[in-house]
N, CA, C and O atoms as a Tripos MOL2 file, in Angstrom:
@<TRIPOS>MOLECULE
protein
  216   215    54     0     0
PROTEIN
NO_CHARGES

@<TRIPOS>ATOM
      1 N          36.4570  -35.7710  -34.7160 N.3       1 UNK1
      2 CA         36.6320  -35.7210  -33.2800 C.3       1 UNK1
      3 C          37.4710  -36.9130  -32.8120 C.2       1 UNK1
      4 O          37.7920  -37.8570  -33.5330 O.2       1 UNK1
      5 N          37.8370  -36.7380  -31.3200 N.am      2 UNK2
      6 CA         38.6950  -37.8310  -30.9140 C.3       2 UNK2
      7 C          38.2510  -38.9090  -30.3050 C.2       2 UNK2
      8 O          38.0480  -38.7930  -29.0970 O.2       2 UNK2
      9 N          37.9110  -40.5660  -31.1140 N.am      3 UNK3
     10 CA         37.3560  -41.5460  -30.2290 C.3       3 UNK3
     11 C          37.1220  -41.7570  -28.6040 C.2       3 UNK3
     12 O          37.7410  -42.5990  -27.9540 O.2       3 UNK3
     13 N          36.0030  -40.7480  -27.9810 N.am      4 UNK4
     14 CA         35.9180  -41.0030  -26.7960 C.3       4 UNK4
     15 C          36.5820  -40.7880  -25.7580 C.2       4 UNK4
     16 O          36.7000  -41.5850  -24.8280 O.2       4 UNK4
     17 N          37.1400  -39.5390  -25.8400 N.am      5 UNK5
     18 CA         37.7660  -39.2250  -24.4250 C.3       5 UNK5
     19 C          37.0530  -38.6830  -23.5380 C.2       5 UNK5
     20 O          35.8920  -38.2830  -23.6310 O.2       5 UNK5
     21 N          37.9120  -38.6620  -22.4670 N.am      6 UNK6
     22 CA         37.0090  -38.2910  -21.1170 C.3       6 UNK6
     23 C          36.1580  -37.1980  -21.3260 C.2       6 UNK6
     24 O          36.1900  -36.8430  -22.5050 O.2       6 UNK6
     25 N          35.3890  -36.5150  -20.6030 N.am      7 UNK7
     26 CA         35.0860  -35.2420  -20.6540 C.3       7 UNK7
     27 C          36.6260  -33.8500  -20.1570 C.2       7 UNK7
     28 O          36.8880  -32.8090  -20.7590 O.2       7 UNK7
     29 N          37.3970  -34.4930  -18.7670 N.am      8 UNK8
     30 CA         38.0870  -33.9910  -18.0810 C.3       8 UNK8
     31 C          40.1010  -33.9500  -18.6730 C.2       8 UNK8
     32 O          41.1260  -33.4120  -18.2520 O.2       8 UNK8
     33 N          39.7110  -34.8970  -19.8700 N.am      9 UNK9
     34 CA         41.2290  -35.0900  -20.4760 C.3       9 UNK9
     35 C          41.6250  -34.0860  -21.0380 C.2       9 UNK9
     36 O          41.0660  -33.2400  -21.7360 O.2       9 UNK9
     37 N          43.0100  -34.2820  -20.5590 N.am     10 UNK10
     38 CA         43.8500  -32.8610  -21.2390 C.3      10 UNK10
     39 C          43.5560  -33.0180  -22.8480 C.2      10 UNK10
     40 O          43.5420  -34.0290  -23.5500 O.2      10 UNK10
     41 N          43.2710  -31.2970  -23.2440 N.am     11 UNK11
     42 CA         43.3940  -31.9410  -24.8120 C.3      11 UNK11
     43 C          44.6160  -30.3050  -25.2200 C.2      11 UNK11
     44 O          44.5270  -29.1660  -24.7620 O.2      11 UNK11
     45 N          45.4180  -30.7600  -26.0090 N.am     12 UNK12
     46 CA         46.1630  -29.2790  -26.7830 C.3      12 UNK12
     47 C          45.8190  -29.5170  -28.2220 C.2      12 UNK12
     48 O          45.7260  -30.6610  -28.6650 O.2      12 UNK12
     49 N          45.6130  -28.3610  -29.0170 N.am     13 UNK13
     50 CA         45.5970  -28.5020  -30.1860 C.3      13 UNK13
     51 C          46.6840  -27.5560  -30.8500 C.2      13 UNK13
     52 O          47.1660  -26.5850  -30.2670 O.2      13 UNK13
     53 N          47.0010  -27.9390  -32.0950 N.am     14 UNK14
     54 CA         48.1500  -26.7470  -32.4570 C.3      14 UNK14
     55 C          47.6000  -27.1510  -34.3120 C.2      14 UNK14
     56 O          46.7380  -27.9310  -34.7160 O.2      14 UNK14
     57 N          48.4280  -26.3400  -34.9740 N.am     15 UNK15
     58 CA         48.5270  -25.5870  -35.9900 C.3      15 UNK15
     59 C          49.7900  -24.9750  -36.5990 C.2      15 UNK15
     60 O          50.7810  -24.5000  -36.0440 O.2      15 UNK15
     61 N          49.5250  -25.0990  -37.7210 N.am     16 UNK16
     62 CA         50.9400  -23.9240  -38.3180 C.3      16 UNK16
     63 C          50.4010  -22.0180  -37.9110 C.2      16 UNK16
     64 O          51.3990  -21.3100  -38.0470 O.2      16 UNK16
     65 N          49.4090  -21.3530  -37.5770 N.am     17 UNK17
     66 CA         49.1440  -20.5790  -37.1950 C.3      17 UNK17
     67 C          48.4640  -20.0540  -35.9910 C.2      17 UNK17
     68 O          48.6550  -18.8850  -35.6570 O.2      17 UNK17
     69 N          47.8580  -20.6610  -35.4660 N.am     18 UNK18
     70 CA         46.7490  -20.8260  -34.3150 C.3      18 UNK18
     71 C          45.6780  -20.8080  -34.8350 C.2      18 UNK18
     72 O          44.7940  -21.0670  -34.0190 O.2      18 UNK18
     73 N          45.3150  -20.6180  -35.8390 N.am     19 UNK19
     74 CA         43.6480  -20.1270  -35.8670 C.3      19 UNK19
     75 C          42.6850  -21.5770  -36.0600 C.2      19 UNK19
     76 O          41.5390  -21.7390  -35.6390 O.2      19 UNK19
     77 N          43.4020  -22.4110  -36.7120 N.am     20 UNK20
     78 CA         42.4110  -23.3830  -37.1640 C.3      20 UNK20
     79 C          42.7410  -24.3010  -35.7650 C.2      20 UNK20
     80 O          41.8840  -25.1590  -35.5550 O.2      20 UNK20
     81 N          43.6500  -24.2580  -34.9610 N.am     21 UNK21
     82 CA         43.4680  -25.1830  -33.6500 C.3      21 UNK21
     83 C          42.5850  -24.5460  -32.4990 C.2      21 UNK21
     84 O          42.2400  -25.1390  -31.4760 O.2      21 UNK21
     85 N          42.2670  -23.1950  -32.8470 N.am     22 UNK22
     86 CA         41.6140  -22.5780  -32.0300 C.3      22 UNK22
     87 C          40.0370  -22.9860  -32.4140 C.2      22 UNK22
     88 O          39.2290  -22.7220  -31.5240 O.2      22 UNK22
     89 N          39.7510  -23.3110  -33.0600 N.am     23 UNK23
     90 CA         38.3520  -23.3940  -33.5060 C.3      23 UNK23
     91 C          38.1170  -24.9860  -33.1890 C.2      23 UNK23
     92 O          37.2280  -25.2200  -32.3700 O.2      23 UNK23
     93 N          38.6740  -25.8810  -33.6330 N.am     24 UNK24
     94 CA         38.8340  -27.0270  -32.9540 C.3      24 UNK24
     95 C          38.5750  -27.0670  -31.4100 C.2      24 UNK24
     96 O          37.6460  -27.7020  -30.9110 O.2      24 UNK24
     97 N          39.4100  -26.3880  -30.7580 N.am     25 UNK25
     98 CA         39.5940  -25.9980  -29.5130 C.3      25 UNK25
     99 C          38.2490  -25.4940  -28.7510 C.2      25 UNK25
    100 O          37.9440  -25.6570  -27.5690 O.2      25 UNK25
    101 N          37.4270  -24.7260  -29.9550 N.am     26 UNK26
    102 CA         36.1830  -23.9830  -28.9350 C.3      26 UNK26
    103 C          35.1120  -25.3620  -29.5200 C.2      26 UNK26
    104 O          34.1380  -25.5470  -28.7900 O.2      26 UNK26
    105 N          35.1850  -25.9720  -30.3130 N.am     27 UNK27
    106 CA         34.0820  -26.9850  -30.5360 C.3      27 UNK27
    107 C          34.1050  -28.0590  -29.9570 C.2      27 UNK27
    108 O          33.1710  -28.8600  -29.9570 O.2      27 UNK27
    109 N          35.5910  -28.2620  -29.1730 N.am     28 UNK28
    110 CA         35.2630  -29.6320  -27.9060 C.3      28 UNK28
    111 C          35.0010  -28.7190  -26.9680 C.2      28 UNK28
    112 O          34.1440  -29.3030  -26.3040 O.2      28 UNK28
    113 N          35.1920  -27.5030  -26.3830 N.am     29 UNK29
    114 CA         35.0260  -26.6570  -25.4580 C.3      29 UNK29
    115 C          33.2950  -26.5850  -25.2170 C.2      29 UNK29
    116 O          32.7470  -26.6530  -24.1170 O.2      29 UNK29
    117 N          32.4000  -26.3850  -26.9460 N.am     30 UNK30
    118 CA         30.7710  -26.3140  -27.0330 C.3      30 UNK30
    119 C          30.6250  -28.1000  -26.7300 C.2      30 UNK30
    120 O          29.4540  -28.4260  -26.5350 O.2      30 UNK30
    121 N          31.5550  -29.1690  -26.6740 N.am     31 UNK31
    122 CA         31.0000  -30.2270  -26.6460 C.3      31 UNK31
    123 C          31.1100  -30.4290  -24.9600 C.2      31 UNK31
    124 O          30.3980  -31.3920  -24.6730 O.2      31 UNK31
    125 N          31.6120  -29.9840  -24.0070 N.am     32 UNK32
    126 CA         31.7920  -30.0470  -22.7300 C.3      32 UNK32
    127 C          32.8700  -30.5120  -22.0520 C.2      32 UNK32
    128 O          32.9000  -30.9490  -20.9020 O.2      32 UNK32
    129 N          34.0640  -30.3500  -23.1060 N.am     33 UNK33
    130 CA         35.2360  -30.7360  -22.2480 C.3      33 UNK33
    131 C          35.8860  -29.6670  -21.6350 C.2      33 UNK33
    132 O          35.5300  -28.6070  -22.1510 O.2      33 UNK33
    133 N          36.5930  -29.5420  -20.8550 N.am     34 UNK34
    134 CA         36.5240  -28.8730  -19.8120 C.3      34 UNK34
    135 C          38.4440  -28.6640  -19.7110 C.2      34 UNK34
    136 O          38.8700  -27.6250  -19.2070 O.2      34 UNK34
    137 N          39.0530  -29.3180  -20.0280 N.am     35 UNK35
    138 CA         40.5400  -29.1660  -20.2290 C.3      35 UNK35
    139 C          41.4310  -29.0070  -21.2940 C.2      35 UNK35
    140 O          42.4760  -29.6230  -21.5010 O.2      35 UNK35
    141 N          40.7600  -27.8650  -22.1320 N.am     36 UNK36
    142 CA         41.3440  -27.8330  -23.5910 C.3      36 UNK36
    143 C          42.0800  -26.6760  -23.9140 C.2      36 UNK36
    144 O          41.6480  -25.5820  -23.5500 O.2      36 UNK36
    145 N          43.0310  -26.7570  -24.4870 N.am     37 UNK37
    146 CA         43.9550  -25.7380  -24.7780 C.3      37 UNK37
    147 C          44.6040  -25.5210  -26.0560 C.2      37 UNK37
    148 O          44.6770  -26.4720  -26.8340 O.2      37 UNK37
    149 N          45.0620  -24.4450  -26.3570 N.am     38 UNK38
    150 CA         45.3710  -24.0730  -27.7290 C.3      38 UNK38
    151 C          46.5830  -23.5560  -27.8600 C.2      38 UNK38
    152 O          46.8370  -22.7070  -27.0060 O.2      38 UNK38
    153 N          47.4510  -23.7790  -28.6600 N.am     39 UNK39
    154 CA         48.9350  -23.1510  -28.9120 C.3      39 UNK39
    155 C          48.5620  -21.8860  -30.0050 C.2      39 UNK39
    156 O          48.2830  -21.9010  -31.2040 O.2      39 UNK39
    157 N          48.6940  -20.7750  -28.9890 N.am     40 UNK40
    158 CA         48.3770  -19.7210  -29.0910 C.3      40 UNK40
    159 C          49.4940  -19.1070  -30.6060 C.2      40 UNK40
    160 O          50.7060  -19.1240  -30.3890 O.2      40 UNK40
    161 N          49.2170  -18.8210  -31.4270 N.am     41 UNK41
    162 CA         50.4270  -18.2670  -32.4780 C.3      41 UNK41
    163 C          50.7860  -19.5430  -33.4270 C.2      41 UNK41
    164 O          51.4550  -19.6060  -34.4590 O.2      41 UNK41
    165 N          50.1030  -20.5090  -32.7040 N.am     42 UNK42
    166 CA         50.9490  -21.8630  -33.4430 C.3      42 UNK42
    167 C          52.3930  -22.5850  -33.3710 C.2      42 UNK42
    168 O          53.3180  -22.3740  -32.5870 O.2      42 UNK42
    169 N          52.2830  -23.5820  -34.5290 N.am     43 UNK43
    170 CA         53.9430  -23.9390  -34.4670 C.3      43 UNK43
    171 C          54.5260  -22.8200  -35.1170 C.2      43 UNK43
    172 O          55.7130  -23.0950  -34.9460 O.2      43 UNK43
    173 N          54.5180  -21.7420  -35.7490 N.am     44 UNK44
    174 CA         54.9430  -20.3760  -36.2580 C.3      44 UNK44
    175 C          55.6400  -19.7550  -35.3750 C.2      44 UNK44
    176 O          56.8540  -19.5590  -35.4340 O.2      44 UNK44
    177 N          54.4670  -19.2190  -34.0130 N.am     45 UNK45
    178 CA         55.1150  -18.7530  -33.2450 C.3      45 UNK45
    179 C          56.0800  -19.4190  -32.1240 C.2      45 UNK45
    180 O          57.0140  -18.7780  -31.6440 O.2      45 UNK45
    181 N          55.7770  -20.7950  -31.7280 N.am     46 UNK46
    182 CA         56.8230  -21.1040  -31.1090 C.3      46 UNK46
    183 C          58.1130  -21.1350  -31.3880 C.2      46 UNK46
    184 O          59.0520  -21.1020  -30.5920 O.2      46 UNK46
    185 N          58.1450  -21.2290  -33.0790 N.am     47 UNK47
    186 CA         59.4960  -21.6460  -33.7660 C.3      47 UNK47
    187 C          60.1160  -20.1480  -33.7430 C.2      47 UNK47
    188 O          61.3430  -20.0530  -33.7700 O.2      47 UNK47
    189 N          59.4040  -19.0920  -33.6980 N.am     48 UNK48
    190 CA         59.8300  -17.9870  -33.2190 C.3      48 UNK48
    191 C          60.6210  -17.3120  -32.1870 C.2      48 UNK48
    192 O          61.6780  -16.6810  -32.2060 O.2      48 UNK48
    193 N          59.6870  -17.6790  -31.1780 N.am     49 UNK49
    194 CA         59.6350  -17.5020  -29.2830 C.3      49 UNK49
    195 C          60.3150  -18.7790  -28.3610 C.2      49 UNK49
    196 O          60.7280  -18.7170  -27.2030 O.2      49 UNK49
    197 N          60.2940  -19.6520  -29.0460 N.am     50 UNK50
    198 CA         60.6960  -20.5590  -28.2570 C.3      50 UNK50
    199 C          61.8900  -21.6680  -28.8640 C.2      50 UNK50
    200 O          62.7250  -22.1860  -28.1220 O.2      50 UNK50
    201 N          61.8140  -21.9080  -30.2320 N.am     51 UNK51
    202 CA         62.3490  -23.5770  -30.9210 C.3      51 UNK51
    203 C          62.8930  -22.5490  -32.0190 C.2      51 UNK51
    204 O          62.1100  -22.6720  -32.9600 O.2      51 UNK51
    205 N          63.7160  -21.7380  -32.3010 N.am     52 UNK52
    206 CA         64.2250  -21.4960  -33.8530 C.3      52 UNK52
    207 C          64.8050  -22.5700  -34.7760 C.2      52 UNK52
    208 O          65.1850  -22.3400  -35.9240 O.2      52 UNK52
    209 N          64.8400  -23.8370  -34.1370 N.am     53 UNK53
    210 CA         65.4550  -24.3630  -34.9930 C.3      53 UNK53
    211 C          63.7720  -25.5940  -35.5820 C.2      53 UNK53
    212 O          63.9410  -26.7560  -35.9540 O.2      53 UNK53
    213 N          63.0980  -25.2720  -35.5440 N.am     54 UNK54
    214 CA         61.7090  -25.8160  -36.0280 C.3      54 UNK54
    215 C          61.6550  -25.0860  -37.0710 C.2      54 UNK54
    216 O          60.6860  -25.1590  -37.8270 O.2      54 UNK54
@<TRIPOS>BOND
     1     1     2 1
     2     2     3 1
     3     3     4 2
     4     3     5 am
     5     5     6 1
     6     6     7 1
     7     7     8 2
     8     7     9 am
     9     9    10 1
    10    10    11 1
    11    11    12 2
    12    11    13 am
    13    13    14 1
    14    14    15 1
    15    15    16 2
    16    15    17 am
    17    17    18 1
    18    18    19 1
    19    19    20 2
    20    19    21 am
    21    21    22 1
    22    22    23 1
    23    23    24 2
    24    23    25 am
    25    25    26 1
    26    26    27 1
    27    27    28 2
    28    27    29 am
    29    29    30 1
    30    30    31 1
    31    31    32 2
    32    31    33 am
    33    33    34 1
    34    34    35 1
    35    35    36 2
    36    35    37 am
    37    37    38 1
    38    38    39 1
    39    39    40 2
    40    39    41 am
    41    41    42 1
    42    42    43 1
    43    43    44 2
    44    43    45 am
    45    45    46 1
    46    46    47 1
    47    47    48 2
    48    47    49 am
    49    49    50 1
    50    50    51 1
    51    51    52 2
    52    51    53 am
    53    53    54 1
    54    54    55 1
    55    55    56 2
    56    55    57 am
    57    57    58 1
    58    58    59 1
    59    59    60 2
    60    59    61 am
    61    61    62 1
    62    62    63 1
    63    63    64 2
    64    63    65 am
    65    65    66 1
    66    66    67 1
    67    67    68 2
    68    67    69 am
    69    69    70 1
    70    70    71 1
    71    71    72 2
    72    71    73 am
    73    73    74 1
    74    74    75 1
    75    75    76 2
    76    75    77 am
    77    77    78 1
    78    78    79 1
    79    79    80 2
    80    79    81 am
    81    81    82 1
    82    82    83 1
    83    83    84 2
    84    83    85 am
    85    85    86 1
    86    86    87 1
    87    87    88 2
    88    87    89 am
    89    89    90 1
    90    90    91 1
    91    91    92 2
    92    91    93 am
    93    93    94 1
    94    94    95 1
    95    95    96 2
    96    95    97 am
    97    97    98 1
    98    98    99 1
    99    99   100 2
   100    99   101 am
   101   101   102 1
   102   102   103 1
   103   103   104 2
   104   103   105 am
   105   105   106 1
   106   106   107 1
   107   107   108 2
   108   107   109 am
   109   109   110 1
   110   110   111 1
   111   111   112 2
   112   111   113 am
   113   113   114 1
   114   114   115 1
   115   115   116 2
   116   115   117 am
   117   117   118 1
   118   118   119 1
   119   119   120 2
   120   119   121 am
   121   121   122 1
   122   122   123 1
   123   123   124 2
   124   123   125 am
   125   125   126 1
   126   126   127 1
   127   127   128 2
   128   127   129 am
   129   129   130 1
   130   130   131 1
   131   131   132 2
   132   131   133 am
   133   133   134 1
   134   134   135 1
   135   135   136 2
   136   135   137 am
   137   137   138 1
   138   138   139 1
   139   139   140 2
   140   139   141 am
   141   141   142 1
   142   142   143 1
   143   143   144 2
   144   143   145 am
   145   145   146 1
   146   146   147 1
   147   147   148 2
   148   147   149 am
   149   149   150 1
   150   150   151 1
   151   151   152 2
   152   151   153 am
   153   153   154 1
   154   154   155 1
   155   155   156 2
   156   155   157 am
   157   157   158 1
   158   158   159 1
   159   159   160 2
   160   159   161 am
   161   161   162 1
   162   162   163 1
   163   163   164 2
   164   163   165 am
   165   165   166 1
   166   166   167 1
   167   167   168 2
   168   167   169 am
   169   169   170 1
   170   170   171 1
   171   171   172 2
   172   171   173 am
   173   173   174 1
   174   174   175 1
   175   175   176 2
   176   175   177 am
   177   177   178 1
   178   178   179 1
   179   179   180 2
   180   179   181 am
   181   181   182 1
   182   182   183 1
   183   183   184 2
   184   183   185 am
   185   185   186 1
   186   186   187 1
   187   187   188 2
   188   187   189 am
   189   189   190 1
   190   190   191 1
   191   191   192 2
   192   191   193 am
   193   193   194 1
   194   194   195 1
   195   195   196 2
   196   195   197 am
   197   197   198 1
   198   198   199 1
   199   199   200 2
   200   199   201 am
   201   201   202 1
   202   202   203 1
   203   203   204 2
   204   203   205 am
   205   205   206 1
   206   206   207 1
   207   207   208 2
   208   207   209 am
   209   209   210 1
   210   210   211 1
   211   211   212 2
   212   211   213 am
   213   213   214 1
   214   214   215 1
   215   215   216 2
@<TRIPOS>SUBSTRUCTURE
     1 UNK1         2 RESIDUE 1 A UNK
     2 UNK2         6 RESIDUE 1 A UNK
     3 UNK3        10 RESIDUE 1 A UNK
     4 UNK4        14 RESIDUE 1 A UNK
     5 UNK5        18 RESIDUE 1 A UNK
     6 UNK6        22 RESIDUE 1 A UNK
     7 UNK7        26 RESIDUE 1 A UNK
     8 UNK8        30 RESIDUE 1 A UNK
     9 UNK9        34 RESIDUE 1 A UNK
    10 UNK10       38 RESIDUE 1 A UNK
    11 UNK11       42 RESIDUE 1 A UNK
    12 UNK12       46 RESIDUE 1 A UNK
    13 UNK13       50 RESIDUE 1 A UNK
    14 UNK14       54 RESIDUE 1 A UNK
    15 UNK15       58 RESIDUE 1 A UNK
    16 UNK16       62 RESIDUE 1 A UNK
    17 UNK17       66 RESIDUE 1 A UNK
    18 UNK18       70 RESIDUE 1 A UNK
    19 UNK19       74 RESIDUE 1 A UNK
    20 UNK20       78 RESIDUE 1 A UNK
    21 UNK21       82 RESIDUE 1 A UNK
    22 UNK22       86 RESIDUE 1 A UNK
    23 UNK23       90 RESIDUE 1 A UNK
    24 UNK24       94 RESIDUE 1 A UNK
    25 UNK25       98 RESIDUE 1 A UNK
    26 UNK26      102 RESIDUE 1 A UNK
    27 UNK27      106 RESIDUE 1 A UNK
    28 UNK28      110 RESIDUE 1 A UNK
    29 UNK29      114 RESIDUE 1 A UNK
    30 UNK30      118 RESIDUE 1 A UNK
    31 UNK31      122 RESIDUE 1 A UNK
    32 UNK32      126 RESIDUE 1 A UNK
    33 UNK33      130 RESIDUE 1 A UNK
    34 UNK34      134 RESIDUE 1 A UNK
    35 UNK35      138 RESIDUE 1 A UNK
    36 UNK36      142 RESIDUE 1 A UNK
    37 UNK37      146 RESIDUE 1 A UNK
    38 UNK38      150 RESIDUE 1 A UNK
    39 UNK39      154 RESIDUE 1 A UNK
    40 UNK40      158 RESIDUE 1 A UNK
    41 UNK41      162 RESIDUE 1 A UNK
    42 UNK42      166 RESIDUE 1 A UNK
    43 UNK43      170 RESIDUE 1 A UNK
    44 UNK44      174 RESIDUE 1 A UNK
    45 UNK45      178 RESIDUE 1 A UNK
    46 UNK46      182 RESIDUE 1 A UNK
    47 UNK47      186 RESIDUE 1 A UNK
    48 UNK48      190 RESIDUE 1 A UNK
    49 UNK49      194 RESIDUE 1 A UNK
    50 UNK50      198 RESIDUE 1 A UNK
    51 UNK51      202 RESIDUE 1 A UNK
    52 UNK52      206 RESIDUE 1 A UNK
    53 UNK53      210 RESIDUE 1 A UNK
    54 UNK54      214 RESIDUE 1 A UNK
């Protein structure tokens, strides 16, 4: 986990796929933070949809 952040701090997590930042993602979510987000598809899909050159 991450030394002590707020409850309310932005958090993103990412991945080469999404799945393993997503799970990360729901276990500060069960710890009560409240601003957490996940790169949906991963760095995979952005390098797809968004960055081809990643």
């Amino acid at each position: 986990m991450i030394e002590n952040p707020e409850k309310d701090a932005v958090l993103v997590f990412h991945c080469h796929s999404g799945g393993r930042s997503q799970a990360f993602a729901e276990r500060y979510r069960l710890h009560g933070f409240t601003n957490v987000y996940n790169l949906e598809g991963g760095i995979q899909a952005w390098s797809l949809e968004v960055d081809p050159s990643i």
